[in-house]
N, C-alpha and C positions, 0 to 999 in steps of 0.2 A: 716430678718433672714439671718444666716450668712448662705454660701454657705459649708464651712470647717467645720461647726456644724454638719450641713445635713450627709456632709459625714463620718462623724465619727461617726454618729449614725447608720447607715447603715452599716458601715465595722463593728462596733461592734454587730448587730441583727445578721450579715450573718456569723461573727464567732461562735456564738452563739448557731444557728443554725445547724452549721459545726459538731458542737463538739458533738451532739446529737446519740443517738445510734440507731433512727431510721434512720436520715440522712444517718449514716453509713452503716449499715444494708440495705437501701434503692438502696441507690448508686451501690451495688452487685447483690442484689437479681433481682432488676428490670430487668437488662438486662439478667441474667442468666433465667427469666420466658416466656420472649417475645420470646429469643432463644428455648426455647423448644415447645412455640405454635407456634413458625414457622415453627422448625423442625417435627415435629411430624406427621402432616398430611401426608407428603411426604413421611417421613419412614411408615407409616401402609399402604400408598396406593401402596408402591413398593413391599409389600409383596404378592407373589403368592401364586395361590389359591391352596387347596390343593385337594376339590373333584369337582365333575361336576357338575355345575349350573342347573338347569331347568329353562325353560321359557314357559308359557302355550303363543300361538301364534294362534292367529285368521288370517287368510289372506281370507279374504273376494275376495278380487283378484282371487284365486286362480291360480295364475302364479309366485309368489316369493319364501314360503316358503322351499321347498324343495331344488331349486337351491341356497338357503343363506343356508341353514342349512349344505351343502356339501361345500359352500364359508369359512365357519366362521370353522367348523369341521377343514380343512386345513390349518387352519392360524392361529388358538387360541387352544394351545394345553397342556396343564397341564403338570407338570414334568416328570410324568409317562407315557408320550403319552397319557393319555385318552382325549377326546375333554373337553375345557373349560367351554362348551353350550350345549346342547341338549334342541331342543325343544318340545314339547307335542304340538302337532297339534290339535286344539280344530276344530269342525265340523262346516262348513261354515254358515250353517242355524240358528246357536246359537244365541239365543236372548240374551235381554244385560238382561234381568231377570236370564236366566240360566246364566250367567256370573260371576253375582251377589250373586247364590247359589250354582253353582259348584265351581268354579276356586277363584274367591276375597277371599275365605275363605284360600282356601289352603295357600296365599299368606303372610297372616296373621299369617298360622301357622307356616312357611318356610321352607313349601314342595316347595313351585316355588320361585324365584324371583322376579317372575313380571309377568302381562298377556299384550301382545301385540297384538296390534289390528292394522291389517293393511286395511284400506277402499277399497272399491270395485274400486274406481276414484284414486287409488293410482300414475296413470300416468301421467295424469293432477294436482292434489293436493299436490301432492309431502309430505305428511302428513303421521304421522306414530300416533299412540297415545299407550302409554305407562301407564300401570298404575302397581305401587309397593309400598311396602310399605318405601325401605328405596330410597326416591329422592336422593339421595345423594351420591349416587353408579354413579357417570357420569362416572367412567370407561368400567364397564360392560356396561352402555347405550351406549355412544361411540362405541365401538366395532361389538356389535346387528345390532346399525344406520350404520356403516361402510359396516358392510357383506349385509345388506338389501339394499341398494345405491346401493353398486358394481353389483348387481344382477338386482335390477331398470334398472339402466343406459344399461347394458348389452342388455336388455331384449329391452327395447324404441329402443337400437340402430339395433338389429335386426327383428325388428318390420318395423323400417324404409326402411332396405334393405342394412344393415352394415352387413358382415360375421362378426361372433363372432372372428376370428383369429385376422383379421383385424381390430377390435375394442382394442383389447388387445392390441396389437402391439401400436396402435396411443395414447391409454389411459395409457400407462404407467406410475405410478409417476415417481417424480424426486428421488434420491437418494441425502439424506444432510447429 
């Protein structure tokens, strides 16, 4: 087989090809589809919220909620000044059956966001459990996780014999 045949058959398949109005069509459209499912995500998630979230909150702990909820009020705050968050403090002795017939329901209907359940061993386990309907909100989780940390952390180090001033002071982030 000649090698000059090969290729003459091929430069003619791929003009061929070329000349096709899907190829054309093709060649446009694809990048112009890949650019909007890349864009897109990033444009709906920069969009701010416009009313207050609820979050039904277990702290089995009984030592976080309160001090995250005035953490996170302060930091995540809606355009109109109202807080981003408020949570509904659910009652410590709650079983996971009332859970299941009070609060899962509402979640479903999207009266809450989500019910957060914070473990009694919250200091050692460092474990939070989060149940909502839509996983896929890592923003709002991020943020909840961030203010409930800040308040952990705080809490361990004054536990230890860290004055809370003095914990702020050393714990400050970095500015990038």
């Amino acid at each position: 087989m000649n090698i000059n045949k090969m290729l003459q058959v091929a430069r003619w398949e791929f003009v061929e090809r070329v000349r096709t109005k899907a190829f054309i069509i093709g060649i446009f459209i694809t990048p112009l589809i890949m650019g909007v499912f890349a864009t897109l995500p990033s444009i709906l998630a920069s969009r701010s919220d416009t009313k207050t979230k609820t979050i039904a909150v277990l702290d089995q702990s009984n030592m976080l909620v309160a001090d995250a909820q005035v953490y996170i009020d302060s930091r995540y705050k809606l355009d109109n000044g109202k807080p981003n968050f408020h949570f509904e403090i659910i009652p410590p002795n709650t079983t996971q059956e009332q859970l299941q017939a009070q609060y899962y329901p509402r979640v479903f209907n999207d009266e809450l966001i989500g019910v957060l359940i914070i473990p009694a061993d919250v200091f050692t386990s460092r474990t939070l459990e989060m149940r909502s309907e839509n996983a896929g909100n890592i923003q709002d989780v991020n943020k909840i996780e961030r203010g409930i940390q800040k308040v952990l952390v705080a809490k361990a180090a004054e536990q230890n014999g860290i004055k809370a001033d003095v914990f702020e002071k050393v714990s400050k982030s970095l500015d990038t």
